[in-house]
C-alpha positions as CSV (number, residue, x, y, z in Angstrom):
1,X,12.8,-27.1,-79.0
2,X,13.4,-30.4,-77.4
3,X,10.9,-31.5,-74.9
4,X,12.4,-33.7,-72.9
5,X,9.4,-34.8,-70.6
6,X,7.3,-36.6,-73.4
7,X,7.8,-40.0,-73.8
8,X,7.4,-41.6,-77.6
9,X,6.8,-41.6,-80.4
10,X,6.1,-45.4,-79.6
11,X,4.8,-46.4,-83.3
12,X,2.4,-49.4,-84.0
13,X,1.5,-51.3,-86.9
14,X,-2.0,-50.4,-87.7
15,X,-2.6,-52.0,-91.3
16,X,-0.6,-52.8,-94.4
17,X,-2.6,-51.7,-97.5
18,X,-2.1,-52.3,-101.4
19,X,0.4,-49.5,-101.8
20,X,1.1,-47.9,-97.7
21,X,1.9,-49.0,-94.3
22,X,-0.6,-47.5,-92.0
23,X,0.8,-46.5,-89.0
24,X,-0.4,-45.1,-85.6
25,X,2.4,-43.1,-83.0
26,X,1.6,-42.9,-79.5
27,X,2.7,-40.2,-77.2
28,X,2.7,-39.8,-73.5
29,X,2.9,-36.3,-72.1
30,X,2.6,-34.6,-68.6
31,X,-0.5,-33.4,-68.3
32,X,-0.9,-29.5,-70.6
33,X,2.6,-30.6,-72.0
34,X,2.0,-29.2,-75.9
35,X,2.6,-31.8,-78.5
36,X,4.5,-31.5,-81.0
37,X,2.9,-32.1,-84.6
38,X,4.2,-35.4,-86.5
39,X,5.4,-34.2,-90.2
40,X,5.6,-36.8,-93.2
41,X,6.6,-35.7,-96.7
42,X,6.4,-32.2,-95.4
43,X,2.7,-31.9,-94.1
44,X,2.4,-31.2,-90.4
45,X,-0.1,-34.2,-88.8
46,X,-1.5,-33.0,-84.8
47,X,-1.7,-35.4,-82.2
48,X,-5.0,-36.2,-81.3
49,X,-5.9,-37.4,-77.4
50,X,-6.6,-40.5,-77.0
51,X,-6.9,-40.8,-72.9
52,X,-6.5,-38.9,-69.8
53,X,-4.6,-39.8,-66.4
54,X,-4.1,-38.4,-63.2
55,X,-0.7,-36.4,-64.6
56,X,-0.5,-37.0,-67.9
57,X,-2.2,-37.5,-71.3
58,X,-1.8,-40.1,-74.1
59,X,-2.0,-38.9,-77.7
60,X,-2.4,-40.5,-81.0
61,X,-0.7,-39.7,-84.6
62,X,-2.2,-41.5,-87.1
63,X,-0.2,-41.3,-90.6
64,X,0.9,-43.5,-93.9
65,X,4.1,-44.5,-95.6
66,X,4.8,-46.1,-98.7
67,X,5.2,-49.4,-99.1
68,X,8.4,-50.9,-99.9
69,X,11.9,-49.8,-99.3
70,X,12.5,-46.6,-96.6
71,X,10.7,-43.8,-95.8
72,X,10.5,-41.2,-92.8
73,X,8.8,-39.2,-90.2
74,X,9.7,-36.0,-88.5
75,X,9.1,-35.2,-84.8
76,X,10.1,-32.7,-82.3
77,X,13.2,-31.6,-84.5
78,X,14.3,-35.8,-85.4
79,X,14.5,-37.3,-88.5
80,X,13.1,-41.1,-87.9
81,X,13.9,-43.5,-90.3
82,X,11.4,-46.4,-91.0
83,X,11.9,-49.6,-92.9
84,X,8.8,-50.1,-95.2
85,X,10.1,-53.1,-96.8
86,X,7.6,-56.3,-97.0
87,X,9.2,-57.5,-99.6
88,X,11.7,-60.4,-100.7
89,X,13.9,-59.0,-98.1
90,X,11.7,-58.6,-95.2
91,X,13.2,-58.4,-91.4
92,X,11.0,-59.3,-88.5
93,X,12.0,-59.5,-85.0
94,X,9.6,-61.6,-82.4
95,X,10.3,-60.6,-78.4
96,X,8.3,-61.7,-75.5
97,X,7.8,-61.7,-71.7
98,X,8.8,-58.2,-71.0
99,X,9.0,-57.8,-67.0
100,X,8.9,-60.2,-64.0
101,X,6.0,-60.8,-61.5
102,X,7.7,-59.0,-58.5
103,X,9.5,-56.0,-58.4
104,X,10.3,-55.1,-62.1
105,X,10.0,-51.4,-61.9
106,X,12.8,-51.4,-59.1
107,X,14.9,-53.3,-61.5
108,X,18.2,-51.7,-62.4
109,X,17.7,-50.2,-66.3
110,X,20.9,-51.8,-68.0
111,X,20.6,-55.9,-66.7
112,X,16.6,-55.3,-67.2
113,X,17.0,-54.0,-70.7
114,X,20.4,-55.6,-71.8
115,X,18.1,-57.9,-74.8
116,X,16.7,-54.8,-75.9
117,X,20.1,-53.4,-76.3
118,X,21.2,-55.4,-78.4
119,X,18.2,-56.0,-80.4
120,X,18.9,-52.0,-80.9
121,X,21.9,-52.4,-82.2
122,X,20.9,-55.4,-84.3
123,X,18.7,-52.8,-86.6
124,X,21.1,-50.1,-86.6
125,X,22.7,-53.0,-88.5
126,X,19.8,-54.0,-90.4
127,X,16.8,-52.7,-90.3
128,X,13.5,-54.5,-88.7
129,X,10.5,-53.5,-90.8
130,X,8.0,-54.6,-87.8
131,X,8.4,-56.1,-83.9
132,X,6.0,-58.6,-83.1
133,X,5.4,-58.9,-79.4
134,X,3.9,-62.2,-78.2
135,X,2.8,-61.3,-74.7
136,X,3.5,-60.4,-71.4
137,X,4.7,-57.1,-72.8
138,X,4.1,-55.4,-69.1
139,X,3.7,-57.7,-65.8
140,X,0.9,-56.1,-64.4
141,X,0.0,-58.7,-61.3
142,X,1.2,-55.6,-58.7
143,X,-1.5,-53.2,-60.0
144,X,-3.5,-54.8,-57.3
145,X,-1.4,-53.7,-54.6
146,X,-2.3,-50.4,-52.7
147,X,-6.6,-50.7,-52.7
148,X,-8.6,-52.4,-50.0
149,X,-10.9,-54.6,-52.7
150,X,-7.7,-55.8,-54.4
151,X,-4.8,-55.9,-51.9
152,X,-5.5,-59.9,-51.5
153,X,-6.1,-60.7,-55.1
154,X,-7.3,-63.6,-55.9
155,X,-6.7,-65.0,-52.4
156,X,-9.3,-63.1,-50.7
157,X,-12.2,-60.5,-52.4
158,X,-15.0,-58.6,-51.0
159,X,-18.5,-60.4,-52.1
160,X,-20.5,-57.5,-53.0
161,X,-18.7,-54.0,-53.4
162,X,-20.6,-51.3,-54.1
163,X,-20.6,-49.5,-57.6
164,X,-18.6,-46.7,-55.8
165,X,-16.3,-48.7,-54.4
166,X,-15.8,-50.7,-57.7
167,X,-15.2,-46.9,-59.7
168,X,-12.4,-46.1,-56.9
169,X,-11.0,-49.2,-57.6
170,X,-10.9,-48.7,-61.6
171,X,-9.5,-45.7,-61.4
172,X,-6.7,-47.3,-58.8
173,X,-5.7,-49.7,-61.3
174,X,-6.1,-47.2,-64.5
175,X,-3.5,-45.0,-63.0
176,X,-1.0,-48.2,-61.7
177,X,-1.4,-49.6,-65.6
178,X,-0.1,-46.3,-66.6
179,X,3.1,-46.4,-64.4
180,X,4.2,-49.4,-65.9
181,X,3.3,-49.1,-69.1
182,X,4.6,-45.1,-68.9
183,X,7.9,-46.3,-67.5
184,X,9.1,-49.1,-69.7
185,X,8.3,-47.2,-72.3
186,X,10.6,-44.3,-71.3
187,X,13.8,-46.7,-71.4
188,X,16.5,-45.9,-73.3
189,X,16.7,-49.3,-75.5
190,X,13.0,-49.7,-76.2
191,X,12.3,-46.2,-76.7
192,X,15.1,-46.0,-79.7
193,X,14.0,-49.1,-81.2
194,X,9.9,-48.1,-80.7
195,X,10.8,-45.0,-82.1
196,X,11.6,-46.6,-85.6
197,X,9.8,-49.6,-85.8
198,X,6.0,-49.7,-85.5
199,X,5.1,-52.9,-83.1
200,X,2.4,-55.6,-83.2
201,X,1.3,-56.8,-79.8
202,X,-1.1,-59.8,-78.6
203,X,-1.7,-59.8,-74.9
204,X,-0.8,-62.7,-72.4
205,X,-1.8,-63.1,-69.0
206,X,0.4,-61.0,-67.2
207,X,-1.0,-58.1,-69.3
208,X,-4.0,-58.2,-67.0
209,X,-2.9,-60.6,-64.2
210,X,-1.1,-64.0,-63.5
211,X,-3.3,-66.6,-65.1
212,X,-6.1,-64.4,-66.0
213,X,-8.5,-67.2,-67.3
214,X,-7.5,-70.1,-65.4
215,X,-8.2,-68.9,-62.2
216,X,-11.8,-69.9,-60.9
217,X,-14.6,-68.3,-62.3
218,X,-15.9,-66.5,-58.5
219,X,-12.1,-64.3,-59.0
220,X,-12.9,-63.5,-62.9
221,X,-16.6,-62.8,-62.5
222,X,-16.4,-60.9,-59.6
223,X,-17.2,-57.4,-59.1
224,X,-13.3,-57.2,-58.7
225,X,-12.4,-59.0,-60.7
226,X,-14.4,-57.7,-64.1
227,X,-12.7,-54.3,-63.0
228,X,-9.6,-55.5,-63.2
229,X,-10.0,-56.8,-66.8
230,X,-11.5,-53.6,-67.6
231,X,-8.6,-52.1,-66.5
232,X,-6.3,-54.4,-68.2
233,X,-8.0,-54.1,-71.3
234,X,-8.3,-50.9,-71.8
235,X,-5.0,-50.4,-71.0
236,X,-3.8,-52.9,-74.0
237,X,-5.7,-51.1,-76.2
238,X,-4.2,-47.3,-75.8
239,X,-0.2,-49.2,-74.8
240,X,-0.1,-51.6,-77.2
241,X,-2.4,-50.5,-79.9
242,X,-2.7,-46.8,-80.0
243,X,-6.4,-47.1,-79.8
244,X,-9.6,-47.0,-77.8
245,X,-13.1,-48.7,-77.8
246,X,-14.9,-48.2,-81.1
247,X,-11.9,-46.8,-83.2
248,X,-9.7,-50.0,-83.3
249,X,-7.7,-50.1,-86.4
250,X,-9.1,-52.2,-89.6
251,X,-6.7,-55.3,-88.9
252,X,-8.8,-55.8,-85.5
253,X,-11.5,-58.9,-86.6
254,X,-13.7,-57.9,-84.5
255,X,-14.5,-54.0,-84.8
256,X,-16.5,-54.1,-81.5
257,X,-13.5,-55.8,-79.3
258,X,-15.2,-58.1,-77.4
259,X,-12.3,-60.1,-78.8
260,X,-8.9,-58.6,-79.9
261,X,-7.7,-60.9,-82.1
262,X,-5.6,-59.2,-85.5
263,X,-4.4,-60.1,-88.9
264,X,-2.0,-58.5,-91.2
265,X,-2.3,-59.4,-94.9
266,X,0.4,-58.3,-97.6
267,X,2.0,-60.0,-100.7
268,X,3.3,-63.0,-99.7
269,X,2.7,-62.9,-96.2
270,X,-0.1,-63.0,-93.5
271,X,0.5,-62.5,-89.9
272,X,-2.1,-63.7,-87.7
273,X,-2.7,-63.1,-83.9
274,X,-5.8,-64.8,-82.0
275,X,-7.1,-63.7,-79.0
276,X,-6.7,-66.4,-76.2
277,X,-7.5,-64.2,-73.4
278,X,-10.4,-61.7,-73.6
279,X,-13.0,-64.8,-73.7
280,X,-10.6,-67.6,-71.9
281,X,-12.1,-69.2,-69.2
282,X,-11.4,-72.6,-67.1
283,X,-12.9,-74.7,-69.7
284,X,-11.9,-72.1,-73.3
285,X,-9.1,-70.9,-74.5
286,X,-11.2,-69.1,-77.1
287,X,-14.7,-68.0,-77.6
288,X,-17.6,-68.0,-80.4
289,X,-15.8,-64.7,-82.1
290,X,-12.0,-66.2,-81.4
291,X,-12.8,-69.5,-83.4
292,X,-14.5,-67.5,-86.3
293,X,-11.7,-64.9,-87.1
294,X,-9.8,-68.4,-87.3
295,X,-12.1,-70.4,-89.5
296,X,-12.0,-67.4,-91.9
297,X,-8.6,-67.3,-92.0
298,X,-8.4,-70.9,-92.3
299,X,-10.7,-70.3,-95.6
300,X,-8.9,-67.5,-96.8
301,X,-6.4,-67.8,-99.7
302,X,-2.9,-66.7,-98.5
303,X,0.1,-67.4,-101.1
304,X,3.1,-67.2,-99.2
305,X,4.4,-67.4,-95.8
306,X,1.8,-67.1,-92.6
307,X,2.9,-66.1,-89.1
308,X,0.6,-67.5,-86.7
309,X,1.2,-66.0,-83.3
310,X,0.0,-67.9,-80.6
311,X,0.6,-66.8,-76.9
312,X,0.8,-69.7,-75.4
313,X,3.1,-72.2,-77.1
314,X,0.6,-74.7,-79.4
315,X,3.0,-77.4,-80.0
316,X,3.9,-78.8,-76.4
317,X,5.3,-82.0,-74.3
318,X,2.7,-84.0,-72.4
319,X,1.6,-81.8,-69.5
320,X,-1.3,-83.7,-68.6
321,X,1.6,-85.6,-66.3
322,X,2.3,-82.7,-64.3
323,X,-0.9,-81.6,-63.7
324,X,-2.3,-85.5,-62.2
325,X,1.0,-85.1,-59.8
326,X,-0.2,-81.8,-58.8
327,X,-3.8,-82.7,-58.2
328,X,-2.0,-85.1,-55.9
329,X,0.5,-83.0,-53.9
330,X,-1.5,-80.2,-51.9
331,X,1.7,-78.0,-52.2
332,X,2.2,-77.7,-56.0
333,X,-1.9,-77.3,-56.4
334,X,-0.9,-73.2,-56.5
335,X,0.5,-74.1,-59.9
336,X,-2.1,-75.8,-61.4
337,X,-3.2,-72.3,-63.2
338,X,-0.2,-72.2,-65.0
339,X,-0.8,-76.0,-66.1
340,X,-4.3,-74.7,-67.1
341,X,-2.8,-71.8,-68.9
342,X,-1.7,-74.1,-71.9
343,X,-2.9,-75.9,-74.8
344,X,-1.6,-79.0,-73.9
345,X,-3.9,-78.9,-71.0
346,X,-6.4,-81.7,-69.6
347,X,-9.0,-79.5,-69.7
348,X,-8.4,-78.0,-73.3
349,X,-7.6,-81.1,-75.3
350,X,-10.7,-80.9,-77.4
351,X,-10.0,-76.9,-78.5
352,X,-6.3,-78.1,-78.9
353,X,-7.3,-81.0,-81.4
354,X,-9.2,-77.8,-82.9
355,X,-6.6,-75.3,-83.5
356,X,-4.3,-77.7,-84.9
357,X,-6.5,-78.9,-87.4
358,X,-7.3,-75.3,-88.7
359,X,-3.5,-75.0,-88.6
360,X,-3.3,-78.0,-90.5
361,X,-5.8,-77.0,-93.2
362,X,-4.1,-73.4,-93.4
363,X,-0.5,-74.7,-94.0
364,X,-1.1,-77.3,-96.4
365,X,-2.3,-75.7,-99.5
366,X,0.0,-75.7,-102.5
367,X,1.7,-72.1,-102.2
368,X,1.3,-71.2,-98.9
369,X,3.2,-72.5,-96.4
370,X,2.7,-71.8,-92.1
371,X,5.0,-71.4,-89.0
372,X,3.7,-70.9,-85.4
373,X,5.5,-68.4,-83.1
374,X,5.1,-68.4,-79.1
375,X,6.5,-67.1,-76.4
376,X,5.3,-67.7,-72.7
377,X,7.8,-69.9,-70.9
378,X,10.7,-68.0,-70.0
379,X,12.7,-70.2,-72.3
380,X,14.0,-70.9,-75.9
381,X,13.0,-73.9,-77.5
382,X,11.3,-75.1,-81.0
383,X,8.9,-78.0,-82.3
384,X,7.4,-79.9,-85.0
385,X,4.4,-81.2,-85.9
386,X,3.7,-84.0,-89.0
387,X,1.2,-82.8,-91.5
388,X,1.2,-85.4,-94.4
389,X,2.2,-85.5,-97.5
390,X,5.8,-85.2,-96.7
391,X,4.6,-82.1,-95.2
392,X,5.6,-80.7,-91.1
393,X,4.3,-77.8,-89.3
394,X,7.3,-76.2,-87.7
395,X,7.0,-73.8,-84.2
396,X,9.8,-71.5,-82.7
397,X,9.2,-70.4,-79.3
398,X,11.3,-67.1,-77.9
399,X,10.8,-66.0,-74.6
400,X,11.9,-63.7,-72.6
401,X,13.0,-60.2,-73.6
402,X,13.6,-58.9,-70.4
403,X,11.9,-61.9,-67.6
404,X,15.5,-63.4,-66.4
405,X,16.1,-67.4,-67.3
406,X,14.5,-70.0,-64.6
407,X,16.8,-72.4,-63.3
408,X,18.0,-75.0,-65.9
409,X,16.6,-77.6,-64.0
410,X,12.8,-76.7,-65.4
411,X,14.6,-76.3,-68.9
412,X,16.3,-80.3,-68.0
413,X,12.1,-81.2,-66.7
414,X,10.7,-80.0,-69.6
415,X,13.1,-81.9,-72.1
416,X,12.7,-85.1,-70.5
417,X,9.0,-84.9,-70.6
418,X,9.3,-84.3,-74.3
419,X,11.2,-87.7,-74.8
420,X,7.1,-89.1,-74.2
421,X,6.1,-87.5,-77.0
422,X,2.3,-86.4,-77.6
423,X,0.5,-87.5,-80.6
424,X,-3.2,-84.9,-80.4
425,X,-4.1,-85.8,-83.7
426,X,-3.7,-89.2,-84.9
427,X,-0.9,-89.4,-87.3
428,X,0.4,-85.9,-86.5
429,X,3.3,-86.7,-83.7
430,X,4.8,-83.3,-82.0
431,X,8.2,-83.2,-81.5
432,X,10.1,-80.6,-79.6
433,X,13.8,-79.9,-80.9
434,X,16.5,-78.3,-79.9
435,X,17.6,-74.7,-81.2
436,X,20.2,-74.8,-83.7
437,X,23.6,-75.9,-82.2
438,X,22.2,-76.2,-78.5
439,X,22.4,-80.1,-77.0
440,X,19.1,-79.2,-75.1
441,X,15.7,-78.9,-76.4
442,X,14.7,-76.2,-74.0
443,X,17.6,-72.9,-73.5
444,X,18.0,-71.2,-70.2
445,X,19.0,-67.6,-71.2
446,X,17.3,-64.6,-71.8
447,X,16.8,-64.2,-76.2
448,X,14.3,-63.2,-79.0
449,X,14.1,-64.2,-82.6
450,X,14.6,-63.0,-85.8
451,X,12.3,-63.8,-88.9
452,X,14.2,-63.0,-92.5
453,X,13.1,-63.5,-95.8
454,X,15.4,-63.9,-99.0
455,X,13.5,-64.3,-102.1
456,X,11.0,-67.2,-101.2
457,X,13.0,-68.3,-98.2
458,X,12.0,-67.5,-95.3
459,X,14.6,-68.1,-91.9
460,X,14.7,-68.2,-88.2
461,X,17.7,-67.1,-85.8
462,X,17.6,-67.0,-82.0
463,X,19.7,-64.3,-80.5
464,X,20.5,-65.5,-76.9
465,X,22.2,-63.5,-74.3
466,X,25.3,-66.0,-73.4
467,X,25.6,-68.0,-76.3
468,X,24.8,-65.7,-78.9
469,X,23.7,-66.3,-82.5
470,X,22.3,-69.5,-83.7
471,X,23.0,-70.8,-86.8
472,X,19.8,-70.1,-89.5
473,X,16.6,-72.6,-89.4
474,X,14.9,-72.8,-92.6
475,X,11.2,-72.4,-92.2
């Protein structure tokens, strides 16, 4: 019997073992809606409940497949098939920047979803054996609307709400997370795809609010404000990760949380995803916990290819530019945050000099080799830094899934900045490049990326919504 109220299975990527690919399937049902059971290799697995909401429930299916080739699960009377194939002819696909800032609920379902579409039909032509999403994956900066302590966010807060008032509030923005998350879920192009091929998700900004981080300190230490990232948080972790406070799956570094960063480790390849939210302030893009899950990967042996996921893109023009102008002109200081957001930042120039270094070390073993992936700005674009010994660290940047192209005169402001050049570690110059067979360095169109492997080789295509396929990159 076909329920046609339940939204899901939505699966996720929990860990990637010697000989199984643990997965976790999230379902979302009106509220004393009965679950169907999840059956693999014919034993029946219940869904366990993972959260309540005002009119509905989450639930959790935790299961394994084997590792390597195709397998399946059975729910609600569907056969789904599932590509277990981390192998020498592995298929990743990398989205970002799922939503806009204003108004994305009200957007009409085919434009809004027309990437995920065709990155459907791309795996009914070949099969994806993960989705990597890079952040952004719901813009949450309207949950804030409709409460009296949050209707003027950040603008204007209430100093001292009361510990009722603060529990209204939390339970205001619990219930606003789970209408966006509940509804872009239920679409009809990400809902196939989720169905049948388990995700790994690193938060951005917009997953809590715009600039979360950058803003000053009195909005993100605030009564308000520490609600809102409670929220937010808790939020990722049952939407993006199937999972709650003290039951986070083993690729989690930190099996507390009080930073979210993730690894995957199988033959051959390593996907790695910092945090650079949970403990980003003005001044941080990471904290104490953030910079040790990456010095131990940095130390870690990892033959092979390594993903490094970073939200933000970490190879960049010279934005320090743009943010002295804006200093100086009282009507583009409203931007600053998103100056502040990035690596290339004034203020972050000493962690940036950081992360690159441990980059550095990671990729330059012999046998292992390292490309970073980012999404963020809107637009498509890729760079390159020098590592030595005849060596470069390589960066694709694919963004957005669904957020619609800003005008090409950004894309024309951010390629002419990048003719300066920027040089963070002496003898390591970053160039940004253009996109195979584009004349500009940054793309205006909507587009996501695909990773393939063949034997050792490991290559990068953009799929962009006008001009189509690029030509393969080999990483």
């Amino acid at each position: 019997m076909n329920t046609p109220r339940i939204t899901g299975p939505i699966l996720f990527l929990d860990d990637i073992c010697e000989t199984s690919v643990k997965i976790a399937a999230l379902i979302i049902a009106p509220k004393g809606v009965p679950v169907p059971q999840v059956t693999v290799a014919g034993r029946g697995l219940p869904a366990e409940r993972l959260a309540e909401f005002r009119d509905a429930t989450t639930w959790r299916v935790r299961f394994s497949l084997p590792l390597g080739g195709r397998s399946e699960y059975e729910w609600n009377g569907t056969r789904y098939p599932v590509c277990c194939d981390f192998s020498d002819n592995t298929r990743i696909a990398y989205v970002s920047c799922n939503g806009e800032e204003i108004g994305d609920l009200l957007r009409e379902g085919s434009e809004r979803n027309a990437m995920w579409g065709r990155l459907r039909d791309d795996h009914q032509a070949r099969a994806f054996a993960v989705l990597l999403h890079g952040g952004d994956q719901v813009y949450a900066d309207e949950v804030t609307d409709g409460h009296a302590l949050s209707e003027n966010w950040p603008d204007d807060i209430p100093e001292d709400p009361s510990h009722e008032e603060l529990a209204g509030l939390h339970e205001h923005l619990k219930e606003a997370f789970f209408e966006r998350y509940a509804t872009l879920y239920a679409s009809p192009e990400f809902a196939w795809l989720a169905a049948r091929v388990p995700s790994l998700m690193q938060w951005d900004d917009h997953d809590i609010c715009d600039g979360w981080g950058s803003l000053p300190s009195s909005r993100t230490h605030s009564g308000v404000g520490q609600t809102l990232f409670a929220a937010a948080r808790e939020s990722f972790l049952i939407f993006q990760h199937a999972a709650v406070d003290g039951d986070l799956p083993g690729r989690f570094a930190d099996e507390d949380g009080q930073h979210l960063g993730w690894a995957v480790h199988t033959t051959g390849l390593r996907i790695v995803a910092p945090d650079l939210r949970s403990e980003r302030s003005r001044r941080a893009v990471m904290g104490q916990g953030g910079w040790h899950m990456m010095e131990k990967e940095a130390e870690r042996p990892a033959p092979g290819h390594t993903f490094l996921l970073s939200s933000v893109p970490l190879l960049g023009p010279r934005l320090s530019i743009l943010e002295a102008l804006m200093v100086m002109v009282p009507s583009m200081q409203k931007y600053e945050d998103d100056l502040r957001d990035q690596w290339q930042s004034r203020a972050h120039r000493g962690e940036w000099r950081r992360m690159l270094r441990l980059v550095r070390s990671m990729a330059l073993p012999d046998g292992q080799s390292l490309t970073v992936v980012s999404g963020e700005i809107h637009l498509a674009t890729r760079g390159s830094m020098a590592l030595g010994h005849g060596q470069r660290l390589q960066q694709l940047v694919a963004s957005g899934i669904a957020h619609r192209a800003p005008p090409k005169a950004w894309a024309n402001l951010l390629g002419a900045l990048s003719w300066l050049g920027e040089s963070p570690l002496r003898g390591h110059p970053i160039r940004i490049e253009r996109p195979p067979g584009h004349a500009s360095r940054y793309v205006a169109e909507r587009n996501y990326l695909r990773l393939e492997r063949e034997d050792d080789t490991w290559r990068a295509t953009w799929e962009f919504e006008d001009s189509g396929t690029t030509e393969p990159l080999t990483l």
